[in-house]
N, C-alpha and C positions, 0 to 999 in steps of 0.2 A: 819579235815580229808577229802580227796578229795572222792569225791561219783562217782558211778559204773553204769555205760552205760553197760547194757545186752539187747542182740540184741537177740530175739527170732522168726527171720524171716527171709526172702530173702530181707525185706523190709524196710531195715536201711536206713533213710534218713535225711537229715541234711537241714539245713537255706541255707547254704553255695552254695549247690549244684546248679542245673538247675533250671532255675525260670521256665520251663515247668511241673514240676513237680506238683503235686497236694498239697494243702493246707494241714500243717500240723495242725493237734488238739491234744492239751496236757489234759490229763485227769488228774487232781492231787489227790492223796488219802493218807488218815495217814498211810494206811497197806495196806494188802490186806488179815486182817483175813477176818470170813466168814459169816458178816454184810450183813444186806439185801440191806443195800447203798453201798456198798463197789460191793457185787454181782450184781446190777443194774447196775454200772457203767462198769462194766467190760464188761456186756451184751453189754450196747452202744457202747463200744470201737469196738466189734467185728461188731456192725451194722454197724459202721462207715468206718472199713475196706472193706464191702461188698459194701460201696456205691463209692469207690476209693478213699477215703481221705488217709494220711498219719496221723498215732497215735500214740504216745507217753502216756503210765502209766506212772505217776514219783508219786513213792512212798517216804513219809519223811521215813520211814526205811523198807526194805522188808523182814518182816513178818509175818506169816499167812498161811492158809490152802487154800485159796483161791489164789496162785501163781502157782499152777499146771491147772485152768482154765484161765489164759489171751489165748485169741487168737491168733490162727498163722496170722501172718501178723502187729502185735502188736512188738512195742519198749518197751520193760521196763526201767526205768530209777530209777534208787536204789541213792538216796538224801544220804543216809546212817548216820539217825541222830536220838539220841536217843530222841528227843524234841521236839517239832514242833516249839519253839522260834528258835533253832536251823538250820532247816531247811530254813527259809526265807533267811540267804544270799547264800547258796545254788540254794535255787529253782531262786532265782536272777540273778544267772550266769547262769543256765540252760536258762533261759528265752532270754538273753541277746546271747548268743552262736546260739539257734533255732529260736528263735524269732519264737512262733509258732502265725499261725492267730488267733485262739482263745483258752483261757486256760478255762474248765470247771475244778471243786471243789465240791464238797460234802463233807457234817458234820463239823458243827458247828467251830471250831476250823483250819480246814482245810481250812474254807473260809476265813477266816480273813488271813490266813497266805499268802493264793492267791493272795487276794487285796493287802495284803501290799507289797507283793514280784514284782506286776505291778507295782505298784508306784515307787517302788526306781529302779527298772531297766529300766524306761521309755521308753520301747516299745512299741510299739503301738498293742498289744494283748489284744484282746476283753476276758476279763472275764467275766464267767455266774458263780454265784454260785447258789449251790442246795441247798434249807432247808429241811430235810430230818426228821426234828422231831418239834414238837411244842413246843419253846422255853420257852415259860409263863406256860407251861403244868407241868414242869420237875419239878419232885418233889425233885432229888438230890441237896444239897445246899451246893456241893465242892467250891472251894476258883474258882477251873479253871472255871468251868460253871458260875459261878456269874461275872466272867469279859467276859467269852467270849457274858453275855447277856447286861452287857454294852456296851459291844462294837459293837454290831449287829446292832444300829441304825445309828453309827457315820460310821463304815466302809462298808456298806452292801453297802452306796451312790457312792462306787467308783467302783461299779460292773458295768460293762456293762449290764450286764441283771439278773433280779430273776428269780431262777425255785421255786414255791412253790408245793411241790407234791400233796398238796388238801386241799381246801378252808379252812379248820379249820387254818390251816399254812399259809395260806394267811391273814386270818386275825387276826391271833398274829403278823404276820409283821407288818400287817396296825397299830396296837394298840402300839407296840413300833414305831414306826416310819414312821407318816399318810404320809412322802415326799418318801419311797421307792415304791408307788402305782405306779408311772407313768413308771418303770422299772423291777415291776412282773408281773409274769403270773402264771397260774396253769399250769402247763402241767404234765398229768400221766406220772408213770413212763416207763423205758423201759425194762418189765419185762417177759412177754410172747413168746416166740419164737420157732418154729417147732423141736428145740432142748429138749427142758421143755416139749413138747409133746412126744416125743420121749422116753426120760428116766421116764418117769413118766409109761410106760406100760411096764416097767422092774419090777422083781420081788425082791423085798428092801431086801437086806443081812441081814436079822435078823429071827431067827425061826421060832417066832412068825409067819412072814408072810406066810413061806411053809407051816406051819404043822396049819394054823387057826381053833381053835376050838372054842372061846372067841370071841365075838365083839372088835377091837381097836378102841382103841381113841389116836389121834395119835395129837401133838402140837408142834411147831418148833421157833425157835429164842433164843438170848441168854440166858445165865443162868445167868440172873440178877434180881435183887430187882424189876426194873420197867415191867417186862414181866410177873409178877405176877404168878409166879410159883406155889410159895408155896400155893397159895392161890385154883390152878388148885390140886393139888395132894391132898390138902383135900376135898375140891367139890369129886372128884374120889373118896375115900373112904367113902362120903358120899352114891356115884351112887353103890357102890358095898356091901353094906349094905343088898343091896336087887336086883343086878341086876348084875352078875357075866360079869366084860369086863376086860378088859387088857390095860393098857395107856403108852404108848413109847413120850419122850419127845426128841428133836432132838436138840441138840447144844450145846456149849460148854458153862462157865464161871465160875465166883466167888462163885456163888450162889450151886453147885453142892452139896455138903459134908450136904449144909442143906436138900436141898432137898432127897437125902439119907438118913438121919435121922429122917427127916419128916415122910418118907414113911415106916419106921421102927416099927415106935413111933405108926403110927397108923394101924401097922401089915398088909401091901401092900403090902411091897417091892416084893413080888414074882410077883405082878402083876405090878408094874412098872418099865420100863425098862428106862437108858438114854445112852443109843448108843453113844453118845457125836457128835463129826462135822459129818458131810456126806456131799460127794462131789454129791451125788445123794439125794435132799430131797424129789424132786420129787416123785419118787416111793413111797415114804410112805404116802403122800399128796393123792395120785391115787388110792391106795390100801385100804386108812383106812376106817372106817365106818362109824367115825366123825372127824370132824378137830376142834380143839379150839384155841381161841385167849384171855388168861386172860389180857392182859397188862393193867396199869394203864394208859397210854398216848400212844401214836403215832404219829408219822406223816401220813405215808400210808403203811400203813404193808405189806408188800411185799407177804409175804407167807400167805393172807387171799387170794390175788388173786391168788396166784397160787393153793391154795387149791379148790377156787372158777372155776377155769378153768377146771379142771378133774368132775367137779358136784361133789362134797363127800358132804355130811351134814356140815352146819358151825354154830359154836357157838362162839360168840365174845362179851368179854367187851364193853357198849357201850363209849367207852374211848373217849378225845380228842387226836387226832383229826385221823378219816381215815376211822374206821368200819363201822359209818354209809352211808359213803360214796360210800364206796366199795358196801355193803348191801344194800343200795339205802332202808335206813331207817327199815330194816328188811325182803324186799322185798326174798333176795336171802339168808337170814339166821336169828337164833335167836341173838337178841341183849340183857346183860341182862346189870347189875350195876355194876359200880364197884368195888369189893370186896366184891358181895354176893355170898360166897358158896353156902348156900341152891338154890338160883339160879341157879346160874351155872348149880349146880348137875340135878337140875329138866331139865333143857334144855338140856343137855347131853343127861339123857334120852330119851328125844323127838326126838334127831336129831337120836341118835342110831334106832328110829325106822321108820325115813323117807331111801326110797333109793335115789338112785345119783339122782341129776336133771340136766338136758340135757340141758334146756331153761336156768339156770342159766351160764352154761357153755360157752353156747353161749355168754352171755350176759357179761362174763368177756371175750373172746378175742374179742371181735366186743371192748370193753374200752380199754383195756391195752396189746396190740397188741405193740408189740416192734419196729414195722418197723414205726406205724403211732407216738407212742412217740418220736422215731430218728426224725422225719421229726419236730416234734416241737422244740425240742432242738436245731436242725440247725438253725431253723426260730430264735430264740429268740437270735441267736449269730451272725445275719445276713447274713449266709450262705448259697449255693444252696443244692438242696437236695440230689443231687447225681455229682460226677463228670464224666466226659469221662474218658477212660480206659487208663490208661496211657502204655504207650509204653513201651515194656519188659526192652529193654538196662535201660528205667531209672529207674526200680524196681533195679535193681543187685544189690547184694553186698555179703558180706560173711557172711553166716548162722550162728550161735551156737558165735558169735563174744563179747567178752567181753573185755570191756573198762575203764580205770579206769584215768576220768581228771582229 
C-alpha cells in the first residue's frame, strides 16, 4: 500500500528541489501516541524548524493523540503500515526520493528498522538513534523485545551516532556491546521549552483543580505494568488511611480497568481520578502538591523533569536508569525502592508537606533546556547549529497539501 505525504506547512520541501535550500532532517517514530519519546521528539522537530532546517516526521503508521502537536513548519510523512517489518521498504523509498542529510530514530524497534532502511537504500544519510529506555532493565519478556535486544548489539554499529538519554542507558549499551562506545554519547533530552512554561501556569481541566480543597498528588505516563501503577494507588490508600489527598493519574493504556478496580477494591475510587491522555500535562505537573514516579525502569523519564521544572515536590522509584539522575541522587527529591508501598506512602507524606522549591527549578532548566539539548543532537549527527534564513521564494509551496506516492 503506497504511504501518504501530509504537508502541514508552507514548508514542503523535497531532495529534488534547490540545492540552496537548507538541510533536511527526517525524524522517524512508530506513532505519534503520547510517549514521553515520541513527545521529545516532536519537541526537537519543532526546535529544529526554529533553527532553519527543513523536517520531515515519517511515522510507520499515523496514530495517536500526539498528531494534533507536530509543529507548523513540520512535514508529516504517514509510512502507513501496520508493522514496523512492514515499514522498512517503505521508509527505503522515502529515504531514496528525500535523501534527507540525517535520519534520527527513537524506541527500540524504530531504531533498528532505521539502520536497516539506510543500509538497503544506500544513501548517504547520517543515522542517530535514541535509546530512550534501559534495554537489560525491561522486565517484559515478549518474543518482540527479546529480538529487538539481540539485535541492538549487531545493528546499533551501523548508526552514525548513539544518543543514550543518561548514563544508566549508556551503560547497558556498553554491557551489550563494549564496540558501540566510540559512537555514543549521553545527551539530555529536548524536553523543556518557554512552551511547557507557558501551559504549565494554566489552570488543568479537571475540578478537582478549580474547586481544591484536598492535597493532589498528581502522576503521569502510561498505563502500563512497567510504570508501576498499581503499586502508586495502593501506597495512596496506604497515605489516606490517615492523611486525607486526592491522586489524579495522567495517561492512557492497557493497565487502566486494573487500576479502576484496584482503587475500588481498596474503597478510593472517589479519591482517584484517571483523566486518560492530556494534550496539557503540564498544568497538572504546576498545580499539584506532589508529583510521583513509581516505574520499575526507565530510561529518562521525561515528566520527572518537567515536574522538576515547576518546583512541585517529587517522589520517585529509585529505578534503573534516570531518577537518580535527574534527582542528582535525592538532591532535588525523595528516591525510594522499588515496589515499596509502605515507602512510597511515607514519602508521599513528606513531600505533601514540603512547598515548591525554586532552586530545584532552576536547576532542571539550566540541565534539560531544549534549545541546549537541540544543539547536542546536531553535534552528534555532524551538523551546524543553526542555518541562515532561507529565502521566502524557496519556503513556498501549498499549505493543508496531501499526497499519496
Amino acid at each position: 500500500m503506497p504511504f501518504v505525504s501530509l504537508s502541514l506547512s508552507q514548508n514542503r520541501l523535497r531532495a529534488s528541489d534547490s540545492v540552496d535550500r537548507p538541510p533536511l532532517i527526517a525524524i522517524f517514530l512508530p506513532s505519534v501516541h503520547g510517549g514521553g519519546a515520541e513527545r521529545a521528539m516532536i519537541v526537537f522537530a519543532g526546535q529544529l524548524v526554529q533553527r532553519g532546517f527543513r523536517v520531515d516526521v515519517v511515522v510507520a503508521r499515523l496514530e495517536g493523540a500526539l498528531q494534533s502537536m507536530i509543529p507548523r513548519g513540520v512535514n508529516l510523512q504517514d509510512l502507513n503500515s501496520r508493522r514496523m517489518l512492514e515499514a522498512i521498504p517503505k521508509l527505503v523509498t522515502y529515504l531514496r526520493r528525500e535523501q534527507p542529510t540525517a535520519l534520527f530514530s527513537t524506541i527500540t524497534h524504530a531504531n533498528i528498522a532505521a539502520v536497516c532502511a539506510a543500509k538497503l537504500s544506500r544513501v548517504r544519510t547520517r543515522v542517530v538513534v535514541r535509546q530512550s529506555n534501559a534495554p537489560l532493565s525491561e522486565r517484559e519478556q515478549d518474543l518482540g523485545r527479546a529480538i529487538c535486544r539481540r539485535l541492538i548489539p549487531i545493528l546499533y554499529r551501523g548508526a552514525s551516532g548513539i544518543i543514550a538519554v543518561s548514563e544508566g542507558v549508556k551503560d547497558e549499551l556498553r554491557r551489550m556491546e563494549p564496540r558501540l562506545s566510540a559512537r555514543m554519547r549521553t545527551l539530555p533530552t529536548p524536553v523543556l521549552t518557554d512552551q511547557v512554561r507557558r501551559q504549565g501556569e494554566e489552570i488543568p481541566n479537571h475540578p478537582w483543580f478549580s474547586h481544591k480543597d484536598l492535597p493532589i498528588v498528581v502522576s503521569a505516563g502510561r498505563l502500563e505494568m512497567y510504570k508501576g501503577m498499581l503499586e502508586l494507588v495502593r501506597a495512596f490508600a496506604r497515605l489516606c488511611a490517615h492523611r486525607p489527598a486526592r491522586l489524579v493519574i495522567v495517561g492512557e493504556g492497557s493497565q487502566r480497568s486494573k487500576l479502576e478496580a484496584e482503587a475500588r477494591r481498596l474503597g478510593i475510587s472517589e479519591r482517584v481520578s484517571l483523566p486518560g491522555f492530556q494534550s496539557n500535562p503540564f498544568a497538572y505537573m504546576n498545580h499539584a502538591d506532589a508529583f510521583v514516579l513509581a516505574s520499575h525502569y526507565e530510561g529518562l523519564p521525561n515528566v520527572l523533569i518537567q515536574a522538576l521544572a515547576f518546583g512541585t515536590p517529587i517522589v520517585s522509584t529509585d529505578c534503573r536508569s534516570g531518577p537518580a539522575e535527574i534527582l542528582e541522587g535525592g538532591r532535588w527529591g525523595t528516591l525510594v525502592p522499588v515496589g515499596s508501598e509502605e515507602q512510597l506512602a511515607s514519602a508521599i507524606e513528606g513531600a505533601l508537606a514540603r512547598s515548591k522549591d525554586e532552586t530545584a527549578r532552576e536547576s532542571a532548566w539550566r540541565r534539560f533546556d531544549a534549545d541546549a539539548a537541540t544543539s547536542g543532537y546536531l553535534g552528534i549527527a555532524g551538523l551546524p547549529e543553526r542555518m541562515p534564513a532561507a529565502s521566502p521564494e524557496l519556503l513556498k509551496t501549498d499549505a493543508g497539501q496531501v499526497r499519496c506516492d
